[in-house]
C-alpha positions in Angstrom: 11.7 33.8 -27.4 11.6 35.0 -24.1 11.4 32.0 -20.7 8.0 33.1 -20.2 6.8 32.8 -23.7 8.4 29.4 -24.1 6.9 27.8 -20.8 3.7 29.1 -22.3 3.7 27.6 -25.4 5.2 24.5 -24.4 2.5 24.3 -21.3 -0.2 24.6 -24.2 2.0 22.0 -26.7 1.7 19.6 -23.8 -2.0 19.6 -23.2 -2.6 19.4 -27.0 0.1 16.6 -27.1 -2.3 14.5 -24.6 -5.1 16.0 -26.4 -4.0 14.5 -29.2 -2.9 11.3 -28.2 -7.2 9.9 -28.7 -6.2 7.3 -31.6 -4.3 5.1 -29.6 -4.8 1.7 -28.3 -6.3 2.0 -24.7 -3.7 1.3 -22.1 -4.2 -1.3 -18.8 -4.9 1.5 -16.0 -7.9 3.3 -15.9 -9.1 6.8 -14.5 -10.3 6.3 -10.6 -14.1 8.1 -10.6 -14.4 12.0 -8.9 -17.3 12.4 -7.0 -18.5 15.7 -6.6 -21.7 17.8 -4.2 -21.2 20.7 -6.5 -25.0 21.1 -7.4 -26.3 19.9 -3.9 -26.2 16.1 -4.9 -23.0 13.4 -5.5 -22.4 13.5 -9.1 -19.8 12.2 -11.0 -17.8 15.7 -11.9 -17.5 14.4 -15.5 -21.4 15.3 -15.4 -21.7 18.4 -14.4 -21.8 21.2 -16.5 -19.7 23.9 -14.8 -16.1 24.5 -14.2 -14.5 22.7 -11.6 -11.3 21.4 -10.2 -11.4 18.7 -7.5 -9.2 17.4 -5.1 -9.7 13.5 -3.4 -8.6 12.3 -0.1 -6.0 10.4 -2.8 -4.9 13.6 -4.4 -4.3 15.4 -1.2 -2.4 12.6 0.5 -0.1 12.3 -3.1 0.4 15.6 -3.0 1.1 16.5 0.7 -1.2 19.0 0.6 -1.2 20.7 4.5 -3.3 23.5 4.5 -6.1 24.6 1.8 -3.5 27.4 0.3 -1.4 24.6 -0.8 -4.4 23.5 -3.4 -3.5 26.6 -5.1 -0.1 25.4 -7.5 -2.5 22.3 -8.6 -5.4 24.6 -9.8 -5.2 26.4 -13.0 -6.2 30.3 -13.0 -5.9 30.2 -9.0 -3.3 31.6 -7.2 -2.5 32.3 -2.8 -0.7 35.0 -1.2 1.6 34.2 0.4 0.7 34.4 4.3 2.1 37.3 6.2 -0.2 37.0 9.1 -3.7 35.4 10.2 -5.9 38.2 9.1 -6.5 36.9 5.8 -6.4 33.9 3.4 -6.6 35.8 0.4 -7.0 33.7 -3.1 -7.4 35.0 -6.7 -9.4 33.1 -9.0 -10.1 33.8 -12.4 -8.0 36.9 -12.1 -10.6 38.3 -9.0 -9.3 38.9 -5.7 -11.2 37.3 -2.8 -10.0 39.3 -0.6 -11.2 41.9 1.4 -11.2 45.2 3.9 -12.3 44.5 7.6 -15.4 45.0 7.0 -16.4 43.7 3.6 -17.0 40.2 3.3 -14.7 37.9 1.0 -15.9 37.4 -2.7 -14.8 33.4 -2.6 -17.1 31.6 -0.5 -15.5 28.9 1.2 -18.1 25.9 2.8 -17.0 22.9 5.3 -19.6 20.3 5.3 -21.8 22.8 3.2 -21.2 25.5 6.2 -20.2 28.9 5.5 -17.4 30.2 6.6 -17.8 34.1 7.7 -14.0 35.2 7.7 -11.4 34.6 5.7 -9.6 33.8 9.3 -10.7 31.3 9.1 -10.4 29.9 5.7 -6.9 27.7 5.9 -7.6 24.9 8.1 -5.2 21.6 8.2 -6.9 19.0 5.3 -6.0 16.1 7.8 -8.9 13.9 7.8 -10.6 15.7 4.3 -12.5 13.7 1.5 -12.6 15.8 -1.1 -11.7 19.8 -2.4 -14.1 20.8 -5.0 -13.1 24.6 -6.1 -16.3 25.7 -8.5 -15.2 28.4 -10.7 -17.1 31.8 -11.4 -20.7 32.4 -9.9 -22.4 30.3 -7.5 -25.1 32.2 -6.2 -28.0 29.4 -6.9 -27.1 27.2 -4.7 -24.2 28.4 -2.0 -25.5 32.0 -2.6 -23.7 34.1 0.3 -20.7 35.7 -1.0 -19.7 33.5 -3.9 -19.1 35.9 -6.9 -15.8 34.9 -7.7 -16.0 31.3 -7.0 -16.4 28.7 -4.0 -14.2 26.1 -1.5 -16.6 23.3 -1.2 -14.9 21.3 1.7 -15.9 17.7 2.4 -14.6 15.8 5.4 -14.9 12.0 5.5 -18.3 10.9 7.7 -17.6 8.4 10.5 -17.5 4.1 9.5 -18.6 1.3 11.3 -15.0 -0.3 11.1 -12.4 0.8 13.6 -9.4 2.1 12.3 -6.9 5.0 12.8 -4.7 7.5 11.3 -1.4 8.6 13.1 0.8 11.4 11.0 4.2 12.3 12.8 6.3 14.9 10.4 9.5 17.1 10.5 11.3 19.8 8.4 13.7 22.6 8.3 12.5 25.9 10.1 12.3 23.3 13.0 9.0 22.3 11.4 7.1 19.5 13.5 3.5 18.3 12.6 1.5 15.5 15.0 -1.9 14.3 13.9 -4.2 11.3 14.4 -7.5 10.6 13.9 -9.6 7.5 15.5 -12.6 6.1 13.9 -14.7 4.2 16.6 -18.2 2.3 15.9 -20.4 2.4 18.8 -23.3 0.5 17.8 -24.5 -1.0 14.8 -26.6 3.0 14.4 -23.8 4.6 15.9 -19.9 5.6 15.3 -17.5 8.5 16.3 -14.6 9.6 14.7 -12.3 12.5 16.8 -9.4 14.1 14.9 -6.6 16.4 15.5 -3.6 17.9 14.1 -0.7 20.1 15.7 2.1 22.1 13.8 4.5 24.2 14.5 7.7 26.1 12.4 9.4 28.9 12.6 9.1 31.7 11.0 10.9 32.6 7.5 12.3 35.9 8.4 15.3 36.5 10.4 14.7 39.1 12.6 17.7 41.1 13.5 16.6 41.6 17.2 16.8 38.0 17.5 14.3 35.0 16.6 12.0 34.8 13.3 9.4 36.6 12.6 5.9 34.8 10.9 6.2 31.5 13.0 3.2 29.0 12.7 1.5 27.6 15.5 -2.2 25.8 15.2 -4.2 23.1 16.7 -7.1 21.5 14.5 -9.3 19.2 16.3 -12.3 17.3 15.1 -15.8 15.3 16.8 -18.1 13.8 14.9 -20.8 11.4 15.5 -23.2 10.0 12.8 -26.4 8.2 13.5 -27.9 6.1 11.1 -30.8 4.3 12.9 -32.4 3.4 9.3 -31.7 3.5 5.8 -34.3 6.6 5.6 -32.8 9.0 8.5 -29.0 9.8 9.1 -28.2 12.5 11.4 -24.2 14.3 11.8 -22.8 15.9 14.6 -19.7 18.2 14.5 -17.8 20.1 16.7 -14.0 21.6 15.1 -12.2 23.5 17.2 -9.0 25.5 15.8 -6.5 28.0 17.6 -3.2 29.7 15.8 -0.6 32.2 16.9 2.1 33.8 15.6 4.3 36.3 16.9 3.3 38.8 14.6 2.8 39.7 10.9 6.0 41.3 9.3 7.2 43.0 5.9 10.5 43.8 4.4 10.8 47.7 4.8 13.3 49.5 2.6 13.0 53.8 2.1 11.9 54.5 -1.0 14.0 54.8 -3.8 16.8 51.9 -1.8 16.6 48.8 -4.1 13.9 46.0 -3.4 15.8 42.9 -2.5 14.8 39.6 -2.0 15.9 39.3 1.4 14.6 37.4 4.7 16.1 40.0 7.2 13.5 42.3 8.8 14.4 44.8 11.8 11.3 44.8 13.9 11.9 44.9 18.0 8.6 43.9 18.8 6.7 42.3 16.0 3.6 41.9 18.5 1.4 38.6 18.7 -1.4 37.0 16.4 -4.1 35.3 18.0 -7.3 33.4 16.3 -9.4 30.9 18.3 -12.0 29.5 15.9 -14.9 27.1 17.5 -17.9 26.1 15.2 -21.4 23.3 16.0 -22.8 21.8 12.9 -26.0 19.6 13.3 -26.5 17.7 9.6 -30.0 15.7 9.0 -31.0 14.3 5.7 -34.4 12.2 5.9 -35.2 9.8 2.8 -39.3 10.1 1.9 -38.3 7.7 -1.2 -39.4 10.1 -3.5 -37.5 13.2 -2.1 -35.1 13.7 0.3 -34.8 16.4 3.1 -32.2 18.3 4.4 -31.5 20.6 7.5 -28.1 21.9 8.2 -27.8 24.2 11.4 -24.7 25.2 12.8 -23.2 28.3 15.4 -20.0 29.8 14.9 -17.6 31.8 17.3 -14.3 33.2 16.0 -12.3 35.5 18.4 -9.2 37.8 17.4 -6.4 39.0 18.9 -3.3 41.4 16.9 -0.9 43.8 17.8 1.7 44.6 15.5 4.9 47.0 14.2 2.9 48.4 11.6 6.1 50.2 10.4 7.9 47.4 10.1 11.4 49.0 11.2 13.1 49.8 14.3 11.8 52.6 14.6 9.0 53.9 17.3 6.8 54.8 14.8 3.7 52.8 14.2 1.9 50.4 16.2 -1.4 48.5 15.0 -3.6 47.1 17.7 -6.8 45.4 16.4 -9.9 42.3 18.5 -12.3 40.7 16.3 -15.1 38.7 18.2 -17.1 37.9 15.1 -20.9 35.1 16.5 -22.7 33.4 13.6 -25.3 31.0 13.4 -27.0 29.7 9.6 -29.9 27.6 9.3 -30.3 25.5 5.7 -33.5 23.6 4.9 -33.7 22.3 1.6 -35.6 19.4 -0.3 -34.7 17.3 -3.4 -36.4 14.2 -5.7 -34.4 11.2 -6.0 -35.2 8.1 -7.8 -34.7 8.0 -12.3 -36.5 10.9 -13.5 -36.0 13.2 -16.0 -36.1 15.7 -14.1 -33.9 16.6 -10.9 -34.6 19.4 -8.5 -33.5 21.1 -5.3 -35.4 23.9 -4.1 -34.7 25.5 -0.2 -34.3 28.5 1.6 -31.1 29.9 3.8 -30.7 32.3 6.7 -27.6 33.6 7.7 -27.3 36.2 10.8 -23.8 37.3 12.5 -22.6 39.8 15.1 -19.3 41.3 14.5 -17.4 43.4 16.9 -14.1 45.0 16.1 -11.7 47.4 18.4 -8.9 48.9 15.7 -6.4 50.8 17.1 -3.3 53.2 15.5 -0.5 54.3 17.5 1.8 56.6 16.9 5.5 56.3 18.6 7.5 59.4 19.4 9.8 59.4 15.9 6.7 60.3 14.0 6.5 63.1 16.3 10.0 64.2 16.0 9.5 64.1 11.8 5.9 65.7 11.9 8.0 69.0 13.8 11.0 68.5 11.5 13.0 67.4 14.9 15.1 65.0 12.7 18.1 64.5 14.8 15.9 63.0 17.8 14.8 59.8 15.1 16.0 56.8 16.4 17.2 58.1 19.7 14.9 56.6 21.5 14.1 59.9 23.4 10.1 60.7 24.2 9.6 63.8 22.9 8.3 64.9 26.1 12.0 65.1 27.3 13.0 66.9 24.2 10.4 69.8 24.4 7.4 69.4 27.4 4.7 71.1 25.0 5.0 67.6 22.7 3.1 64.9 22.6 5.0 61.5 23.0 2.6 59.7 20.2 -0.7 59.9 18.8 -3.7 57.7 19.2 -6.5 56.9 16.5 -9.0 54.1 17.7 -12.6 52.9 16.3 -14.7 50.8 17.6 -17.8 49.4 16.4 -20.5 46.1 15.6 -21.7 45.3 12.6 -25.0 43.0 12.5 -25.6 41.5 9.7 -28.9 39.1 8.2 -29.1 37.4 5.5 -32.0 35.4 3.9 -32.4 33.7 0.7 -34.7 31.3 -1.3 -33.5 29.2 -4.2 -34.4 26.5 -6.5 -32.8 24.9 -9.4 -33.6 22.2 -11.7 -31.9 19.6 -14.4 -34.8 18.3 -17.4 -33.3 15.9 -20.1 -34.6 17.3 -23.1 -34.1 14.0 -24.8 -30.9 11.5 -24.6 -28.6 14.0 -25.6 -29.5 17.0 -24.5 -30.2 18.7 -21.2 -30.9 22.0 -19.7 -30.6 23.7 -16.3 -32.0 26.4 -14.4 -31.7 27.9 -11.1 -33.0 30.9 -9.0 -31.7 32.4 -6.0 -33.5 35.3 -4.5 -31.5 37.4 -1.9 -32.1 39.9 0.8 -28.5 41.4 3.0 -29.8 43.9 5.6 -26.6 45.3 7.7 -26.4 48.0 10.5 -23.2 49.5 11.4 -22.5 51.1 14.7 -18.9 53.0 14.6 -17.1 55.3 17.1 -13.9 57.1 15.9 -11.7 58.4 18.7 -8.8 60.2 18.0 -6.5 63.2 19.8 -6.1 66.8 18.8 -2.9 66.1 16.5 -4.7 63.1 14.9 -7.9 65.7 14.1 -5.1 67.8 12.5 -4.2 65.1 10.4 -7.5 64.6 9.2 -8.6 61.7 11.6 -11.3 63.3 13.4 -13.5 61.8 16.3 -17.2 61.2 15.0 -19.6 58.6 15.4 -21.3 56.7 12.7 -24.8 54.8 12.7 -25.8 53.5 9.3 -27.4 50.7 7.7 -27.5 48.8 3.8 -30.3 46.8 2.7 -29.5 44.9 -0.3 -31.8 42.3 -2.3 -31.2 40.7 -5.9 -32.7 38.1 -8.0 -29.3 35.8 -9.3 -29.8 32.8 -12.2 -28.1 30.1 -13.5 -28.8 28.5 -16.8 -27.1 26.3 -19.1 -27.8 23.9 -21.7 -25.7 20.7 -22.1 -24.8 18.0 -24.7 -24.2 14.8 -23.8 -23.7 12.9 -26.9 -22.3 9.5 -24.7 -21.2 8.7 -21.6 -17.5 10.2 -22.4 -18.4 13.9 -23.6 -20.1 16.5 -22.2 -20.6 20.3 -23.8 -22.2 22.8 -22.4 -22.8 26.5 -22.1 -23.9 28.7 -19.0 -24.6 31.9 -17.9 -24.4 32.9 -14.0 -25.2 35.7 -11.9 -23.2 36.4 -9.2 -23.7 39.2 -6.1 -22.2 40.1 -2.8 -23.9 42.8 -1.0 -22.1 46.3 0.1 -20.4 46.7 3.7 -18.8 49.2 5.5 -14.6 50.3 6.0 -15.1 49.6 10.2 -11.5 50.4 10.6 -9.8 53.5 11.3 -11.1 56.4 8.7 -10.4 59.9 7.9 -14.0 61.0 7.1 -17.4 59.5 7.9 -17.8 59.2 4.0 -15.1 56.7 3.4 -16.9 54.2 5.7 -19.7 52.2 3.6 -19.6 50.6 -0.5 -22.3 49.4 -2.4 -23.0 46.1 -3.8 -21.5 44.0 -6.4 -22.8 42.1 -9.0 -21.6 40.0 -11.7 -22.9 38.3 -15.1 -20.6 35.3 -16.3 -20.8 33.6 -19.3 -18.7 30.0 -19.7 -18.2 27.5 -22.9 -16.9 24.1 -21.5 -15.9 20.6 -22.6 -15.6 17.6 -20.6 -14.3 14.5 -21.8 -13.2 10.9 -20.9 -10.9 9.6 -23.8 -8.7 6.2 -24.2 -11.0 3.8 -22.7 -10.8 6.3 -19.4 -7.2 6.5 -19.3 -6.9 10.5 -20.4 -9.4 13.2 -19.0 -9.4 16.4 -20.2 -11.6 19.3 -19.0 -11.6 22.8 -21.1 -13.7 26.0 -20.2 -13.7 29.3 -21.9 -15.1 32.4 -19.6 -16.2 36.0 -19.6 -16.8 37.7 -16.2 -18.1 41.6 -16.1 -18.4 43.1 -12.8 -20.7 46.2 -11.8 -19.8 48.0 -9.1 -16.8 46.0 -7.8 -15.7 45.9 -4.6 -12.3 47.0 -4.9 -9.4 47.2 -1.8 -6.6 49.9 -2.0 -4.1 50.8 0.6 -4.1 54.0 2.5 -1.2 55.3 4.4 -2.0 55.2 8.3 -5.2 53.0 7.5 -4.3 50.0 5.7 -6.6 48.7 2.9 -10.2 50.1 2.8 -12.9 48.8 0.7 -14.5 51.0 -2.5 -16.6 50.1 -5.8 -14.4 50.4 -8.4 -17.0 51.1 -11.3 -16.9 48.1 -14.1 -14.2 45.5 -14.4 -14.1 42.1 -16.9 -12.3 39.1 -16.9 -11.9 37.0 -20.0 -9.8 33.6 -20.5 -9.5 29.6 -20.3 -8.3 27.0 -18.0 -7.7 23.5 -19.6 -7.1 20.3 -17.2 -6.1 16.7 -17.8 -4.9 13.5 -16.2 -3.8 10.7 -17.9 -2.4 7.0 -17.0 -0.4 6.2 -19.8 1.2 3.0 -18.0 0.6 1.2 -15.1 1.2 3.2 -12.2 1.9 6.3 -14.0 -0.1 9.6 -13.6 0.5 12.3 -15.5 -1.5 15.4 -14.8 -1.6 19.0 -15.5 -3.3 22.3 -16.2 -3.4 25.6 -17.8 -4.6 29.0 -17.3 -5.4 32.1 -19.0 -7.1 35.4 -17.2 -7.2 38.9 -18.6 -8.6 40.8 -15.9 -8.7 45.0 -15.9 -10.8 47.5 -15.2 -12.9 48.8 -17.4 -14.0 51.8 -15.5 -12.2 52.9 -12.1 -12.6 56.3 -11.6 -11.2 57.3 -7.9 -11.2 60.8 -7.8 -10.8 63.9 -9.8 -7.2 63.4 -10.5 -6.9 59.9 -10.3 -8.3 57.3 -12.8 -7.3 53.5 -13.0 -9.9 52.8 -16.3 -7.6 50.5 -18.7 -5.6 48.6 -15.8 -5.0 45.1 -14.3 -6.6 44.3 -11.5 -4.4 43.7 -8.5 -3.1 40.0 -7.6 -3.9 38.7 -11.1 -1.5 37.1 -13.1 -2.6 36.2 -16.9 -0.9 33.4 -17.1 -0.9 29.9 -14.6 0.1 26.3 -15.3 1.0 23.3 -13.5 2.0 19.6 -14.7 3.2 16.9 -12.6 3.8 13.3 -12.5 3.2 10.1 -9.9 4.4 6.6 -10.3 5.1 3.7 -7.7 6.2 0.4 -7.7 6.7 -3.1 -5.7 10.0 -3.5 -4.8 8.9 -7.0 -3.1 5.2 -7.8 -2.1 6.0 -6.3 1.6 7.5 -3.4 0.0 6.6 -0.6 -2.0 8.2 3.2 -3.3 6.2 6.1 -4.7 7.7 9.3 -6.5 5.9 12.5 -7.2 7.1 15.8 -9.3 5.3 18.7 -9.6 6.0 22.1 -11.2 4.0 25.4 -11.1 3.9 28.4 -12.8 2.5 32.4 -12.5 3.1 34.9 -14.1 4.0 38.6 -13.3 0.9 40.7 -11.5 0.8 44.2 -10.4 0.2 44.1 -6.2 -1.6 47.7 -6.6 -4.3 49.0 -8.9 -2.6 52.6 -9.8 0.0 49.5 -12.5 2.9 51.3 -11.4 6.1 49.1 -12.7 7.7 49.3 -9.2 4.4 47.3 -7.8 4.7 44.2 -9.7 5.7 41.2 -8.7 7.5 38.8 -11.4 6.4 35.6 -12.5 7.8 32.5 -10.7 7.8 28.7 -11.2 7.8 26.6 -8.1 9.1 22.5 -8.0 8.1 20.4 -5.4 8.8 17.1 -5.1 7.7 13.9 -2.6 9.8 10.2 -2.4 8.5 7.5 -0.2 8.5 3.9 0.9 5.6 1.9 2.2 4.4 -1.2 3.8 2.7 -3.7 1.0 -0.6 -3.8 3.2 -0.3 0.1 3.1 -0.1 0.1 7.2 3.3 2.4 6.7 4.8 5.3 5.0 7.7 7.3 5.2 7.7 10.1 3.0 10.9 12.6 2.2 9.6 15.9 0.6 10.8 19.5 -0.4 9.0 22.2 -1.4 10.5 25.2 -4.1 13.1 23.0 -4.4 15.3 25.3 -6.9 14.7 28.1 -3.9 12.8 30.8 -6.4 12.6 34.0 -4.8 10.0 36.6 -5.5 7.5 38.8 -4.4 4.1 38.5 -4.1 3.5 41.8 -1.6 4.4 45.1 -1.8 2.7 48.0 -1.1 3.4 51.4 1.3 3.9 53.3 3.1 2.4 52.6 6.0 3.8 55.4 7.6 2.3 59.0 8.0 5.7 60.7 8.3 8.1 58.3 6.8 8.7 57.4 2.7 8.8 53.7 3.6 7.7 50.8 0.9 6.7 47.0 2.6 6.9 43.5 0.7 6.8 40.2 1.6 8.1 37.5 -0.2 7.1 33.7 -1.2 8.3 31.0 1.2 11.7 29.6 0.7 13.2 25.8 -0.3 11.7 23.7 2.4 12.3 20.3 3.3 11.3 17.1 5.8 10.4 14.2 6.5 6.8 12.4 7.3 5.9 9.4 9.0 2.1 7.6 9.0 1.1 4.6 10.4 -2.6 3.3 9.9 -4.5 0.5 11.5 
């Protein structure tokens, strides 16, 4: 049997072995309680009937967690790539890709304090300061609606207190790693309290650049203000302002010639990888008003998010392609919804949503003077660092493709959805969300006379999409005692069409339609050995129409098509379990069968039968946490976690050389604390057996040049963290 068969089998003998385990006597240590907002109200996640994994403040402090892609080796069928720049956070779930072209929105909707997040720029924010990760698997188009076909991020930050009290995080690693954070909760009156966060990090980047210095360095700030008034038990009213700014000194690939061998390597050649720039700003005014009976919410918030990228798009030394791109994207969303409280037997929530942003984008390609010197078969001049206005007068010394344009977007919706017990056991629920997308598009391609030979002609472009679609939710549930839950749902899912705004080569490629999705789930939920073992198992089938699929396109990067019908079918089992005092041993496991069932590109080119891109079949994780006392002033904690993925294919056309092999990752934490919990000091090391793979590859970027680009997962990295609290 082959490694990847026996970690399978023996991740599945594991959860059956806890599975199994339901006949024995109960042991001292019980289960803590997860709260969830998943269906617009705090529920205990045992209860609801949907797929979901979720993260606590505990969890995430256990764990170390840093930044949301971290979450991904602790959630079964969800995996991160890797990141190579700030562009993107892109995440697979379920065997879908979330991410996108420039233009096209991202399938997973990620939400902060039930705000949407319009980029996936701006996606991986520090978790300093965060109560809670809730990652809702398939649909969610009922009640988060906007862009949520593959899934949704439903981020909770902790609310202001009346009791002072303070975080202060100090940490260090290799890569010359530092990470400073605090956060201060203040109460100002007996209505009023603040709390003011922030977080700094800084490392180096993982590639050693052979013109000196690393290439993909981190660099953010993360700051925080909130201030909650409670002037009665009826009316509580939330301020936020976050701020967030990173840099990097541009994005970078390994580059190899194709038919040279791919090697994991950390060496790139680049003598001006360029800068990264994001500066990401965001208001959020939260009121909820108690009428007894019902409760009303409004949630308005304004976001800016500005841009900045230049980069060696070729990735070599050579002076052959230079990618030049500003984003300045304005947003502002207004949510009023209402909800009954109190015992009935029936619970509601019923609202309405509008969404509008402004999204301007400059994208330019340039061109150096070696992709001159190729295009006119002037070999010997490559790498000379000649113009080839010196070699020849009548040449060009590059060539210049730009667009610009502004995409407005609006977005309105109306929704309801509704729990009735049918009787003690039995329940059903039922949502409705209706949706209207209208989008204009205002594009300007310049480009000189050599580019227009190329294909890359100037034009300009004013278009428009108006999407609507009716999306439901309804599942009927069987809650035979407080300990089980069964229940089976369908969901629709949608995510209206967009437009390629980058760089084209015909006025054609620039807009795609609209995606929808049906998805039908089986799940089990269950709280065995007097709430000592949990253990959560949901079977899924999702079919696309229409989906938005991204391919690359030498000189132009990914664009953004509808790839006809794809389907996803497969499981994901979770459990935890504190078998002893102090122990907790936790795990998952994740199956996803995800191709296309009709892709159809052109007349010569058909992708029907393959795997999507980015999705690996097969994901697991399983971990364990104990501490102990070693005096009552004195306490150590251990933690051990190992994940798995399986091989994926990193382009749709399944070609062997694009795939990326499967890979198990061990991290592992070892700390000491105070015995009033107002110290920790915390050693930790992440892919500790230094696994190398990769999880990138595509090419070439290049017009002229047979290059292929990868990047690879981050190397064994270690440090050391320090917290005080008061």
């Amino acid at each position: 049997m082959n490694t990847r068969s026996s970690f399978k089998v023996a991740a599945v003998s594991t959860l059956g072995l806890s599975i199994a385990l339901t006949s024995e006597t109960a042991f001292s240590q019980v289960l803590e309680e997860v709260l969830v907002t998943a269906r617009k109200r705090q529920e205990n996640l045992q209860e609801v009937p949907m797929a979901i994994s979720a993260l606590t403040a505990k969890d995430i402090a256990e764990a170390g967690l840093m930044r949301l892609q971290d979450i991904t080796q602790l959630v079964p069928n969800m995996t991160y790539l890797e990141p190579t720049t700030n562009k993107f956070t892109n995440i697979t779930l379920r065997g879908i890709s979330s991410g996108g072209g420039l233009g096209n929105d991202p399938a997973l909707g990620v939400y902060v304090d039930e705000v949407y997040i319009g980029r996936d720029s701006a996606f991986n924010g520090d978790l300093l300061d965060i109560e809670r990760v809730e990652v809702l698997k398939g649909p969610q188009g009922t009640l988060f609606g906007r862009n949520t076909t593959v899934g949704a991020i439903n981020i909770t930050t902790k609310r202001p207190s009346d009791e002072l009290g303070g975080t202060l995080v100090v940490g260090v690693g290799d890569y010359n790693l530092t990470r400073i954070g605090g956060l201060i909760n203040v109460p100002l009156s007996d209505t009023l309290a603040a709390k003011f966060s922030v977080v700094d990090m800084e490392r180096d980047g993982f590639l050693d650049n052979s013109f000196g210095g690393t290439v993909n360095t981190v660099d953010y700030t993360t700051g925080r203000a909130q201030l909650l008034w409670s002037p009665g038990e009826r009316l509580d009213v939330l301020l936020t302002g976050s701020y967030r700014e990173a840099s990097g000194n541009g994005n970078s690939y390994v580059t190899r010639f194709q038919g040279e061998p791919l090697e994991t390597s950390y060496d790139v050649n680049v003598p001006d990888p360029g800068f990264e720039d994001v500066e990401d700003s965001t208001l959020t005014l939260h009121v909820n008003y108690d009428f007894s009976n019902y409760t009303l919410t409004s949630i308005t918030s304004f976001q800016q998010l500005e841009e900045s990228y230049r980069n060696d798009a070729d990735w070599t030394p050579l002076d052959d392609l230079t990618a030049v791109d500003t984003r300045d994207m304005d947003s502002w969303s207004q949510e009023l919804r209402v909800e009954n409280s109190g015992d009935s037997r029936l619970e509601w929530v019923a609202g309405a949503y509008f969404y509008h942003q402004e999204f301007d984008v400059f994208t330019q390609s340039l061109s150096g003077g070696d992709t001159i010197f190729a295009f006119f078969g002037l070999n010997s001049f490559i790498g000379s660092g000649l113009k080839p206005s010196d070699v020849n007068p009548g040449l060009p010394n590059g060539v210049d493709i730009n667009a610009t344009s502004v995409i407005d977007t609006d977005s309105l919706s109306f929704f309801a959805n509704a729990t009735y017990d049918l009787s003690d056991q039995w329940s059903v629920t039922a949502g409705l969300r209706y949706s209207e997308d209208d989008k204009e598009l205002d594009y300007e391609q310049g480009a000189d006379a050599l580019a227009a030979a190329a294909g890359f002609s100037p034009f300009t472009l004013q278009d428009d999409q108006n999407d609507e679609e009716v999306t439901s939710t309804i599942s009927l549930n069987w809650q035979p005692n407080d300990d089980l839950l069964a229940y089976v749902r369908y969901a629709g899912g949608y995510k209206a069409g967009g437009f390629n705004n980058s760089i084209s080569t015909t006025a054609s490629l620039v807009s795609f339609d609209a995606e929808t999705l049906d998805s039908y789930e089986l799940g089990l939920k269950s709280t065995l050995l007097d709430n000592s073992l949990r253990v959560n198992i949901a079977v899924f089938r999702m079919e696309y129409k229409d989906k938005q699929e991204s391919r690359f396109i030498a000189g132009v990067g990914f664009q953004q098509s509808n790839a006809g019908e794809a389907v996803s079918d497969g499981f994901e089992a979770d459990f935890e379990w504190t078998p002893l005092e102090r122990w907790t041993v936790y795990g998952g496991v994740g199956y996803a069968k995800a191709k296309f069932d009709d892709y159809v590109v052109d007349a010569t080119t058909d992708y029907t039968g393959n795997k999507l891109t980015r999705a690996p079949e097969w994901t697991a994780n399983v971990g364990v946490q104990t501490d102990w006392d070693f005096s009552d002033y004195l306490q150590g904690s251990f933690r051990l976690d190992y994940a798995y993925q399986d091989e994926f294919f990193t382009q749709p056309n399944n070609d062997p050389f694009f795939a990326a092999d499967s890979q198990g990752i061990v991290n592992a934490r070892l700390g000491i604390s105070g015995g009033d919990g107002s110290w920790q000091v915390t050693l930790w090391g992440r892919n500790l057996t230094d696994e190398e793979n990769v999880n990138a590859l595509f090419g070439a970027s290049s017009f002229v040049f047979p290059f292929y680009h990868y990047a690879l997962i981050a190397p064994r990295t270690y440090g050391a963290e320090l917290q005080f609290r008061f």
